[in-house]
Structures are given as structure tokens and as C-alpha cells.
VOTORVEX-501600 format. One line per 5 residues: number of its first residue (from 1); their letters; for each residue z, x, y of C-alpha. Coordinates in nm, 3 decimals, padded with zeros to 5 digits. Last residue first. Example, Ala and Ser with C-alpha at 12.3 -4.5 7.8 and 13.67 -1.06 7.14 Angstrom:
2) SA) 00.714/01.367/-00.106 ~ 00.780/01.230/-00.450
% end
This chain:
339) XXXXX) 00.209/-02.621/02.604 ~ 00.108/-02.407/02.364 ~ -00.117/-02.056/02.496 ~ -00.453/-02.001/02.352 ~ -00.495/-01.780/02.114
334) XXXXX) -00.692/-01.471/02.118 ~ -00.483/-01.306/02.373 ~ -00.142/-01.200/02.149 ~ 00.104/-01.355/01.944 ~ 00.241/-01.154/01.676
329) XXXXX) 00.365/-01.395/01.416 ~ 00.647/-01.205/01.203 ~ 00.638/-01.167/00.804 ~ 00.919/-01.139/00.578 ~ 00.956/-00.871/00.291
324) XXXXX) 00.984/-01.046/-00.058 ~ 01.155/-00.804/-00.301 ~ 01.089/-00.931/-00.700 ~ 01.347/-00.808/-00.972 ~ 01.327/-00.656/-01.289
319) XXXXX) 01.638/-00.734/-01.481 ~ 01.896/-00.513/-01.453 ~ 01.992/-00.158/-01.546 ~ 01.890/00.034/-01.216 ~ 02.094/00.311/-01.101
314) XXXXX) 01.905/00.486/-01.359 ~ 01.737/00.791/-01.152 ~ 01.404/00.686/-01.257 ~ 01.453/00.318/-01.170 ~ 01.621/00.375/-00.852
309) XXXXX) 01.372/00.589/-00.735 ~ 01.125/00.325/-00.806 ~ 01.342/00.058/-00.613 ~ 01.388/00.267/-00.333 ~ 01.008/00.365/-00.358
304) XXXXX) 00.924/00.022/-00.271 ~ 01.140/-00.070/-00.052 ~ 01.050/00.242/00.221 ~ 00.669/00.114/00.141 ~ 00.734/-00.234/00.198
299) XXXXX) 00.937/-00.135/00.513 ~ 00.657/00.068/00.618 ~ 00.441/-00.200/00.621 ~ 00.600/-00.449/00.821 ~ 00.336/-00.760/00.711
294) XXXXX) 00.269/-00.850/01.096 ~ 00.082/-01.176/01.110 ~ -00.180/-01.161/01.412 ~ -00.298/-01.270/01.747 ~ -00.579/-01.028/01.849
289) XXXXX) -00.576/-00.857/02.176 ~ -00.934/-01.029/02.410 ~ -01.098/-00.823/02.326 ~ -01.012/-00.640/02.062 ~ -00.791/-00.292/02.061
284) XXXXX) -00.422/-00.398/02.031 ~ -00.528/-00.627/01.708 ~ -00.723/-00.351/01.553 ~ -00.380/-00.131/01.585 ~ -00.244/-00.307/01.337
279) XXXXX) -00.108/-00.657/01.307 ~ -00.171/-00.722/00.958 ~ -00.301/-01.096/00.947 ~ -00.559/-01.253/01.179 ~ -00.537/-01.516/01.386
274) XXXXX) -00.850/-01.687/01.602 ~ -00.922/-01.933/01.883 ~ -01.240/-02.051/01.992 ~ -01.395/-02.227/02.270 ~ -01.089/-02.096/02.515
269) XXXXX) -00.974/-01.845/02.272 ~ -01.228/-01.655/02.298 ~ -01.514/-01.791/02.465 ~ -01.827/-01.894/02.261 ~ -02.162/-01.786/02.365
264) XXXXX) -02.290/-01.665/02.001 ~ -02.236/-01.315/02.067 ~ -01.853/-01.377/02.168 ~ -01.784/-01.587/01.797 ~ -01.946/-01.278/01.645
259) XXXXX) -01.737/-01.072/01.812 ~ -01.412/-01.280/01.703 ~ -01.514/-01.266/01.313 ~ -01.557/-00.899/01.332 ~ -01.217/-00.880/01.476
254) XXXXX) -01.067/-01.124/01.226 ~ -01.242/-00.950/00.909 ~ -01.060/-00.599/01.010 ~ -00.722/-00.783/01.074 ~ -00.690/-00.970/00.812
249) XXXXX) -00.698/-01.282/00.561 ~ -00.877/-01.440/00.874 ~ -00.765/-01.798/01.000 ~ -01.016/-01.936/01.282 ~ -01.025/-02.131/01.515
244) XXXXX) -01.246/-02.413/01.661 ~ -01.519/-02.422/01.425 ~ -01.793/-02.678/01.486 ~ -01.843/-02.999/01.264 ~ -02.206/-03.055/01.271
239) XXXXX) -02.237/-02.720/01.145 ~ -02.464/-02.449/01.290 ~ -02.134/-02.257/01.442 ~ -01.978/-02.162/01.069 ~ -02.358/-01.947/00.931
234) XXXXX) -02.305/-01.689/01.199 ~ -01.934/-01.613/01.044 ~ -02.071/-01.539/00.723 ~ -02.305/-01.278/00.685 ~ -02.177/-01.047/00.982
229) XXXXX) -01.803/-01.143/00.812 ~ -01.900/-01.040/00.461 ~ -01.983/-00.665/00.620 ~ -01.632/-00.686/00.843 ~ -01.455/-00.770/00.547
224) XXXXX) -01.243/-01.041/00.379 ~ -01.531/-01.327/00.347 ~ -01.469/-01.628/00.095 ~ -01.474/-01.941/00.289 ~ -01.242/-02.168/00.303
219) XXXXX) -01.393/-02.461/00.563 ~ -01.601/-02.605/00.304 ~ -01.332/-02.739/00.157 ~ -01.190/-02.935/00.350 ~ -00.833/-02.984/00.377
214) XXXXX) -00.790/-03.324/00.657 ~ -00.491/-03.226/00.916 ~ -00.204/-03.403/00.904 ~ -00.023/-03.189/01.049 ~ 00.186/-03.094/00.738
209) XXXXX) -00.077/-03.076/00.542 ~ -00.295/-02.860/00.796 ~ 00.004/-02.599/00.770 ~ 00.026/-02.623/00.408 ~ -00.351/-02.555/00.356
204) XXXXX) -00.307/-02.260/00.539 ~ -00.019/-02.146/00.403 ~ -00.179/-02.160/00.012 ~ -00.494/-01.977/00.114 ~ -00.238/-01.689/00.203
199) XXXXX) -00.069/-01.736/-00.121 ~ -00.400/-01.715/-00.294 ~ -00.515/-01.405/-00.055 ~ -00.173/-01.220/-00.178 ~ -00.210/-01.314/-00.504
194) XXXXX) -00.504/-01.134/-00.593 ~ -00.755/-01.347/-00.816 ~ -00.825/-01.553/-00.489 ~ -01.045/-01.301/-00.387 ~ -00.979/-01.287/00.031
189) XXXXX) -01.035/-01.612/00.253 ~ -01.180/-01.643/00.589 ~ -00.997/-01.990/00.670 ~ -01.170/-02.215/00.922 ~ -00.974/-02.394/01.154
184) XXXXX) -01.145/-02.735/01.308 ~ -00.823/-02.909/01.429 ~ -00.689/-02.620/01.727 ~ -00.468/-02.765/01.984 ~ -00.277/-02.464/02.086
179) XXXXX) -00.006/-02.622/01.836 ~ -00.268/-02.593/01.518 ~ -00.320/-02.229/01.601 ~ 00.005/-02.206/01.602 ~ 00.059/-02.366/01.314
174) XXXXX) -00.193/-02.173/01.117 ~ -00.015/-01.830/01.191 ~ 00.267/-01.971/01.051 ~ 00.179/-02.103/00.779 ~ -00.020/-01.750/00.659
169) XXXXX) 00.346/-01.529/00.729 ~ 00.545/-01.814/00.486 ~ 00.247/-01.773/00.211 ~ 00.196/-01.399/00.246 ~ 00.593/-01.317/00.233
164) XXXXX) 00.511/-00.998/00.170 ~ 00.561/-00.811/-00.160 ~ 00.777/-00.577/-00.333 ~ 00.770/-00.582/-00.729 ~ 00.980/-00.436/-00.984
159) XXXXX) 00.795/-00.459/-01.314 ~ 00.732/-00.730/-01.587 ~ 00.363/-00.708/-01.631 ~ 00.072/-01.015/-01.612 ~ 00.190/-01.086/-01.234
154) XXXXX) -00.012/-00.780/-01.140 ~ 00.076/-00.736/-00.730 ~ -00.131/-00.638/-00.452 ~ 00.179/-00.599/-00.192 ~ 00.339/-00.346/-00.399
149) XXXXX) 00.404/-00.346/-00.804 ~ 00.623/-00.073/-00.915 ~ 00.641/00.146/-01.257 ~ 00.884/00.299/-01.403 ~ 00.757/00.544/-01.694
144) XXXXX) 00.830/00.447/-02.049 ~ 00.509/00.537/-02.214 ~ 00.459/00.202/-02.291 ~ 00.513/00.086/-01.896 ~ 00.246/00.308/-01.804
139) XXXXX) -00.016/00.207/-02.075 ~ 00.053/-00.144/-01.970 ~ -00.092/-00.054/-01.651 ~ -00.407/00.126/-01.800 ~ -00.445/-00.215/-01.995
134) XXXXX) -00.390/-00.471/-01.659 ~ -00.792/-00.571/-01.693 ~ -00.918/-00.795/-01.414 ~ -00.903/-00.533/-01.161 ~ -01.146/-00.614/-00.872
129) XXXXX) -00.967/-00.599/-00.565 ~ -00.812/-00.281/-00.652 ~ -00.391/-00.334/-00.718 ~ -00.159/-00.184/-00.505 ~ 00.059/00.063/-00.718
124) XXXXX) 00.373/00.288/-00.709 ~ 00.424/00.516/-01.033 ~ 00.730/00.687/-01.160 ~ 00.840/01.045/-01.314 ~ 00.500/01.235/-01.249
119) XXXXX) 00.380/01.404/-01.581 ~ 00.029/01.524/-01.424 ~ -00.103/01.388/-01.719 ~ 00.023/01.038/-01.607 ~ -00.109/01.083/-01.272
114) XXXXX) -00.459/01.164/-01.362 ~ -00.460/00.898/-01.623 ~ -00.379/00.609/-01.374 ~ -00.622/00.787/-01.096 ~ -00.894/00.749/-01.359
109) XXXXX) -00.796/00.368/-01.445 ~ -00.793/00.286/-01.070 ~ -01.127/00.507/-01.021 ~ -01.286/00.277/-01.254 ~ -01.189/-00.075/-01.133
104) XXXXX) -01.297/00.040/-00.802 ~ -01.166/-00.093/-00.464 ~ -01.139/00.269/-00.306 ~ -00.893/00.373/-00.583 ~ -00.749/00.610/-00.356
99) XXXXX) -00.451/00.851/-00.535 ~ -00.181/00.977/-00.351 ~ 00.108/01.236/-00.507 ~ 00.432/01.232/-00.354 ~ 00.754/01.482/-00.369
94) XXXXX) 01.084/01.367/-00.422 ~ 01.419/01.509/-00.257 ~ 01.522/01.192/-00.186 ~ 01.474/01.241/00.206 ~ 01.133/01.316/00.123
89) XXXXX) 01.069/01.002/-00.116 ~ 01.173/00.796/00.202 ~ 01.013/00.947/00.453 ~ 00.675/00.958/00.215 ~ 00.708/00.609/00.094
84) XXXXX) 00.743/00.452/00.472 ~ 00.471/00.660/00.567 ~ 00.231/00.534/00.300 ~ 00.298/00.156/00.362 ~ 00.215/00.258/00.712
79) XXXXX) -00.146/00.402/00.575 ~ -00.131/00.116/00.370 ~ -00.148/-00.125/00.647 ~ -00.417/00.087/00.855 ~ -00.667/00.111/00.613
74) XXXXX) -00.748/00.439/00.566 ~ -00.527/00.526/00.274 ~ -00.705/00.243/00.060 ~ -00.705/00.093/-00.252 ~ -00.361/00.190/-00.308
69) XXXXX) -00.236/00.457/-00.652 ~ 00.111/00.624/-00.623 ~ 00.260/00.913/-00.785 ~ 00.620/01.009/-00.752 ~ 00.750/01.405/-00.835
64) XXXXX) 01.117/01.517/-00.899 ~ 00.937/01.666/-01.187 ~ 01.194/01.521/-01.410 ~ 01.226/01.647/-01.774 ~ 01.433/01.980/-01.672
59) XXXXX) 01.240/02.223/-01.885 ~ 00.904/02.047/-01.881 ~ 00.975/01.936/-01.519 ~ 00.990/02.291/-01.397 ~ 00.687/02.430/-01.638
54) XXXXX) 00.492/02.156/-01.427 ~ 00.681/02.275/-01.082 ~ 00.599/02.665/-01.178 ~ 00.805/02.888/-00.945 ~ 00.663/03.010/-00.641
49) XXXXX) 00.598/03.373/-00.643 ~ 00.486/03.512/-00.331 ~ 00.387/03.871/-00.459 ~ 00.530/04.106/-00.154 ~ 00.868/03.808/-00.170
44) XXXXX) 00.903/03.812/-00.521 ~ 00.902/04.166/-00.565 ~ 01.143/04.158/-00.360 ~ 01.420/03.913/-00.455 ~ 01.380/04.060/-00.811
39) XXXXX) 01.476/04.416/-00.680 ~ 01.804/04.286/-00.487 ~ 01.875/04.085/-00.784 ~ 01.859/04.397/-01.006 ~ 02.068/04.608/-00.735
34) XXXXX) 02.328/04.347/-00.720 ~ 02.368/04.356/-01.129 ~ 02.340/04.006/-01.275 ~ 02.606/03.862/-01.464 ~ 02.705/03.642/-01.205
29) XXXXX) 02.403/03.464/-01.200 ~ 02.252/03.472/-00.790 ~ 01.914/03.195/-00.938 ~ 01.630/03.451/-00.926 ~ 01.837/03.686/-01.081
24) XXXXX) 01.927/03.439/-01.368 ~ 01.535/03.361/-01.399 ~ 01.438/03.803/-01.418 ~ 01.685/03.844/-01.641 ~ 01.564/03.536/-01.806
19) XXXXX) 01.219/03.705/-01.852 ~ 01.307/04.055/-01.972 ~ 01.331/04.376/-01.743 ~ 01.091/04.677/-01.727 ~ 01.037/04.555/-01.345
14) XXXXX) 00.679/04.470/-01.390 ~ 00.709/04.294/-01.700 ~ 00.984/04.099/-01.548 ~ 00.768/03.993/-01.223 ~ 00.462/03.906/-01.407
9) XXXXX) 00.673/03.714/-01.686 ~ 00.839/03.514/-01.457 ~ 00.522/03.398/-01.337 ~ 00.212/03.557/-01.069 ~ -00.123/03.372/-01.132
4) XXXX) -00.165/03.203/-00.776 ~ -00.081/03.502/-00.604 ~ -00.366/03.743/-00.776 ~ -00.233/04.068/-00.894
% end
């Protein structure tokens, strides 16, 4: 018999003994004779039966199972974001199932339905850069499964959230630049339809605010990847009004940003300083090390699932509530040093 089709009903029929004789054996019931356990517990081992987890949760009505949806696993903030979900889900006794939108609306929905039909008990989610539409969300909530918002937030749905401190984290990283003595900081911005990039638009226009330091507009500029970056950055150092630093929305876009700066004859950070935000392991491999906002990943991850868990297990009964994790400015060698 084939492994992967072998049930209850394989091992019973082949032991001339009914179905829950076989499930009481399997689990040491009383009532079971020694030598029919003993018989059960081999056959299962020369077939490698493993029980059913679907026709598991059907009969218990959890499948101890979380699913979670992020626009990438690659990218190095969401692969810690991961880790902190997996320890803690583990040591919960939950397994995890990913799903990569890869910034499409489409696959978002898809991975949505896939999930659902897969009868997980809650859902994590970063949003796609592109979802305008919050209908396979709502579809989530309807069917009464908890759902939590992470970093890439939907505002539109009352959920648990966890999020960075974006705003506080995107201040900060501006002020130093502006305390190294930089005045003509460009801001790589992300969409501002996802909250994080608004928020982190928001600290940087604080930061020149409060040093009195003219907003222009010109100088936010939409361009959160390393593609956008090779078609942007050039463009910055033909202005009257040359860059002296710059503010990317991350990592990937600030590293980019800072080779372009080298290829045009511009030292780094002398001529040009620049900040990005993640504080992965792009920011240990540029040259010079990039200066960055860490967003603590894993703790967002570790957060989020507590709250999830919570929810399915019904330790929760309150209002939904919003976690803001706080950033920490990573100062490396692409800004000059204060004082």
C-alpha cells in the first residue's frame, strides 16, 4: 500500500478490527487488549501512518495550524519577522504555513483563499504594496478567524496590529544626519498608501521642522527599490541645489542609492551622507557600512503571533489593540561623525 494513502481504516481493515479499535489503540485506552495495541503499534510503524491533521482539526476544530501571508520571505526583515513567528508558534505547539504575495494584488487574494480552505485557525499579514481592496481581508474576519495586521498594516479593519515605530525610527535617522551637518537631505520615499512609508515621510519632515530646515518638495521622491533607485538617484546631482544626504525608506534602496552617489565622484559620507532603515545585513556589507534604523524584526514577529495565539486560544476578550515596537538608530560609516 502506498504511505501517503494509509488511514485508520487501512490499518483496521487489515487487522480484522473496526476503526476506533484501531483509534483507542493508537491512543493506550484501557479497554484495549495489550496484544491488540501491540499489533496496531506495528503495523503502524512497517506502513508509517501519520494521522490525518485536516481530519484532526475537523474532529477537534483547531488545526493547531497559523497561516501567514508577507510580500516577501527574501527580504531580510521578514525573513527575521519569520523567525520570530516560527520560535514562537513552535514553542506553542502551532505549526506555520507561509504564503509570498511577491507584491501582487492577485497572489494576496489567492494565498487568502488557500489558507482559509486549508482551515488554519488564525492569519498573520503584511500587506502587498499595491492592495487597494481590503475584501479578501474582510472575508477573514466574517468567517470569524483572528486575524493580525504586521508592519504593513490595513487601517480599514479592526484587528490586532503590531507595527514599528516608523515615524519615531524616520526622525531620528534625519537628525543625525541633520547633526553631521547635512541641510540638502533627500527622502527616497515608499507608496504613501502604506502607512509605514507615510509615517516615515512624516519623521522626516519633522526632523527638518524642528531644525528649521525648509520642506521641499522636490526633495521626496518616490523610489523604494534598487531598480527605481538606478532611475532616480542620477537625476538628484544635476540640480542647482545638490544633495547632501540622503533618507532611504530602506536598506536595499539606500545601498543602491550610495553606489550611485560613488559612480558619480561623490565621497561617502564626506560629500554625501546617507541612512537607511532596516538594519540588515545590507548595512554590514556596503561600503562604507550603512547607517540605519533597526525595526527588531523578530520581536514584531514573536508579538505578532502572541497576540494571534491569544486570539484563537481566547485569552483575548478586549478591544483590539495596536503594539508599537520601537526603533534604534544604528550608526555606522556612511555618516559622518557629530561633533
Amino acid at each position: 500500500m502506498h504511505k501517503a494513502q494509509v488511514t485508520i481504516k487501512d490499518i483496521a481493515r487489515e487487522l480484522g478490527i473496526s476503526p476506533s479499535t484501531v483509534s483507542k489503540a493508537l491512543k493506550g485506552h484501557p479497554d484495549i487488549s495489550s496484544a491488540t495495541k501491540k499489533a496496531v503499534k506495528e503495523l503502524v510503524a512497517k506502513w508509517n501512518y501519520k494521522p490525518d491533521p485536516i481530519a484532526l482539526s475537523l474532529k477537534g476544530g483547531q488545526s493547531k495550524t497559523i497561516g501567514v501571508i508577507v510580500p516577501e520571505i527574501v527580504h531580510y526583515f521578514f525573513s527575521t519577522v519569520i523567525s520570530g513567528i516560527e520560535d514562537l508558534a513552535y514553542d506553542s505547539g502551532y505549526h506555520v504555513m507561509f504564503c509570498q504575495s511577491n507584491e501582487s494584488y492577485e497572489r494576496e487574494v489567492k494565498a487568502v483563499e488557500t489558507l482559509l480552505s486549508s482551515r488554519v485557525d488564525g492569519i498573520l499579514v503584511s500587506l502587498c504594496k499595491v492592495t487597494r481592496n481590503f475584501d479578501h481581508f474582510r472575508n477573514i474576519t466574517e468567517n470569524r478567524i483572528p486575524l493580525v495586521f504586521f508592519d504593513r498594516i490595513c487601517d480599514e479593519i479592526e484587528t490586532d496590529r503590531v507595527i514599528v515605530d516608523d515615524e519615531a525610527g524616520a526622525f531620528e535617522g534625519v537628525s543625525h544626519l541633520i547633526k553631521s551637518g547635512c541641510r540638502e537631505i533627500i527622502h527616497l520615499s515608499g507608496p504613501l498608501n502604506l502607512l509605514i512609508a507615510k509615517n516615515r515621510m512624516d519623521g522626516y519632515v519633522r526632523a527638518l521642522k524642528e531644525n528649521n530646515i525648509p520642506v521641499r518638495e522636490e526633495n521626496i521622491v518616490k523610489c523604494d527599490t534598487a531598480e527605481e533607485a538606478r532611475s532616480v538617484v542620477p537625476g538628484l546631482f544635476d540640480k542647482t541645489r545638490k544633495p547632501d544626504g540622503i533618507f532611504a525608506v530602506n536598506d536595499l534602496t539606500a545601498a543602491e542609492a550610495m553606489k550611485i552617489v560613488k559612480h558619480k565622484g561623490y565621497k561617502v559620507p564626506d560629500n554625501v551622507s546617507i541612512v537607511g532603515f532596516t538594519s540588515g545585513m545590507i548595512s554590514d556589507l556596503t561600503d562604507p557600512s550603512l547607517t540605519s534604523v533597526e525595526q527588531h524584526g523578530y520581536i514584531v514577529g514573536k508579538e505578532a503571533v502572541r497576540l494571534l495565539i491569544n486570539r484563537i486560544e481566547g485569552k483575548e476578550d478586549l478591544p483590539c489593540q495596536t503594539t508599537i515596537i520601537k526603533t534604534e538608530l544604528v550608526v555606522k560609516g556612511s555618516t559622518r561623525k557629530i561633533g
